[in-house]
Each structure stands twice: as structure tokens, then as C-alpha cells.
C-alpha positions in Angstrom: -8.5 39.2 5.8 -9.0 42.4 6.3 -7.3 44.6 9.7 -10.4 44.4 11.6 -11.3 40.8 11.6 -9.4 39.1 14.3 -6.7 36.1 13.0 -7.3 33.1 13.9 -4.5 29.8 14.6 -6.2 28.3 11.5 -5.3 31.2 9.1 -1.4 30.6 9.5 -1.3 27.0 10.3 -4.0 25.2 9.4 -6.9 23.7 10.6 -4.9 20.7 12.3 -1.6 22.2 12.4 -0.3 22.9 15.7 1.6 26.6 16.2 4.9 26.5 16.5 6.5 26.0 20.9 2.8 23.9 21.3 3.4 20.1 22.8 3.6 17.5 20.7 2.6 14.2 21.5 4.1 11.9 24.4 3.8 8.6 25.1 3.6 7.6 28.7 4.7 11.3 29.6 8.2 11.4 27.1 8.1 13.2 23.8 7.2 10.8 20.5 10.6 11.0 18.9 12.1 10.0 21.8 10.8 7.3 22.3 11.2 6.3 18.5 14.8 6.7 18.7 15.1 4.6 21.9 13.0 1.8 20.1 15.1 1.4 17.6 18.5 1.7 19.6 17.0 -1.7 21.2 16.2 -2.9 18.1 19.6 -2.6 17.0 21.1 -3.5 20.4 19.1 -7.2 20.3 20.1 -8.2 16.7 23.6 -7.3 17.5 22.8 -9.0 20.7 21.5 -12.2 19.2 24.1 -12.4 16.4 21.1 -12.3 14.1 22.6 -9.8 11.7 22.9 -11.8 9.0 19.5 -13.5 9.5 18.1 -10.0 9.4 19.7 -9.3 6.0 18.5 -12.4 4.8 15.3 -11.9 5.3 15.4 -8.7 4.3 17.3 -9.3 1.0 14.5 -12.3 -0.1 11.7 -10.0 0.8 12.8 -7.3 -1.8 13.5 -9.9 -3.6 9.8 -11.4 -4.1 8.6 -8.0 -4.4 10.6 -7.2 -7.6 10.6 -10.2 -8.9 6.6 -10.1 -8.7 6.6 -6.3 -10.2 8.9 -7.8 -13.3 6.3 -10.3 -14.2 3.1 -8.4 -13.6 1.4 -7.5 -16.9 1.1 -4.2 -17.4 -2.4 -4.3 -19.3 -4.8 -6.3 -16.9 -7.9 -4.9 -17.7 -7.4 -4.7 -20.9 -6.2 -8.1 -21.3 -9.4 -8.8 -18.8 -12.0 -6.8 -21.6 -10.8 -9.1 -24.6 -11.3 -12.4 -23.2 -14.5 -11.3 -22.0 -15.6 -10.1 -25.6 -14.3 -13.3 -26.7 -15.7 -15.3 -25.0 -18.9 -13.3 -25.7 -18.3 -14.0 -29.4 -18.1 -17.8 -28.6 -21.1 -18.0 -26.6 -23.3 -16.0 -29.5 -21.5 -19.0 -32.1 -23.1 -21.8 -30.0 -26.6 -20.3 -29.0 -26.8 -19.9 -33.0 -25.2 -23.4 -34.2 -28.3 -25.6 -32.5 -27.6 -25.6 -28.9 -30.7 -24.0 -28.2 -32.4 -26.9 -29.4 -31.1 -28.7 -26.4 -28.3 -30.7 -28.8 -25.7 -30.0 -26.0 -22.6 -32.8 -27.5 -19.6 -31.4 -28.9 
């Protein structure tokens, strides 16, 4: 930019960037972190609450769990594995349409 263009917000922040002192958001008139931080204080306060700690952990524990146990068996070539079993079956189906199945001789 040169010194006799005016600078815009957008120039140093961004085009959705908010300049530094602006509000951020609130919800129902208290800032976002706030609130956030007072959500998960009651969280915390009603599995302490409800002795549900170890319930929590749990649940927790056989989620992650799954997940890895699911990411240790996936197989890392799908669509590969996916291509060849199309071509070979491709390569079957040409062997019967030129061994007399088009004659209508459809027993195996």
C-alpha cells in the first residue's frame, strides 16, 4: 500500500478478524469463555456429585478403546484392494461369456 491510500481493518487483521479491544461474543449478555468455563465447572461438580467418576472413565476408557482397536485392523490399501477384485472379477466374467454361456447353457 502505498502512503496515500487509506488502511483499512482488513489490511492488518483480516477479512473476518476482529481488531484487537473489539467485543467478542456473549451469550445471553456474559462473554463466551465464561460461560465455557462455568459449564464445565458443573460438569465436573455433577459427576463428582453423582459418584459417577468411575462410570465416566469407563466409558471413556472403552470408547478409545473401539476406536484404536478399529484403526489397528483397518487395511491400509482399500482401494487398491477394491481395484483388483474388480479386475478379477472382470477377468471371470470375460472366461464365462467366452466358455458357452452366451448360448444360454447357464449350469455349472
Amino acid at each position: 500500500m502505498t502512503p496515500s491510500q487509506p488502511v483499512s481493518a482488513t489490511a492488518y487483521y483480516g477479512l473476518y478478524a476482529r481488531a484487537p479491544g473489539t467485543a467478542g461474543r456473549k451469550i445471553c449478555g456474559v462473554q463466551r469463555s465464561i460461560v465455557v468455563v462455568g459449564l464445565l465447572l458443573l460438569g465436573g461438580l455433577l459427576v463428582v456429585r453423582a459418584r459417577a467418576l468411575l462410570t465416566l472413565a469407563w466409558a471413556v476408557l472403552f470408547g478409545d478403546g473401539l476406536i484404536l482397536l478399529h484403526a489397528a485392523f483397518r487395511t491400509p490399501n482399500l482401494k487398491t484392494r477394491l481395484a483388483s477384485a474388480r479386475e478379477e472379477f472382470r477377468a471371470v466374467w470375460r472366461g464365462y461369456q467366452t466358455s458357452g454361456f452366451e448360448r444360454g447353457d447357464y449350469t455349472l
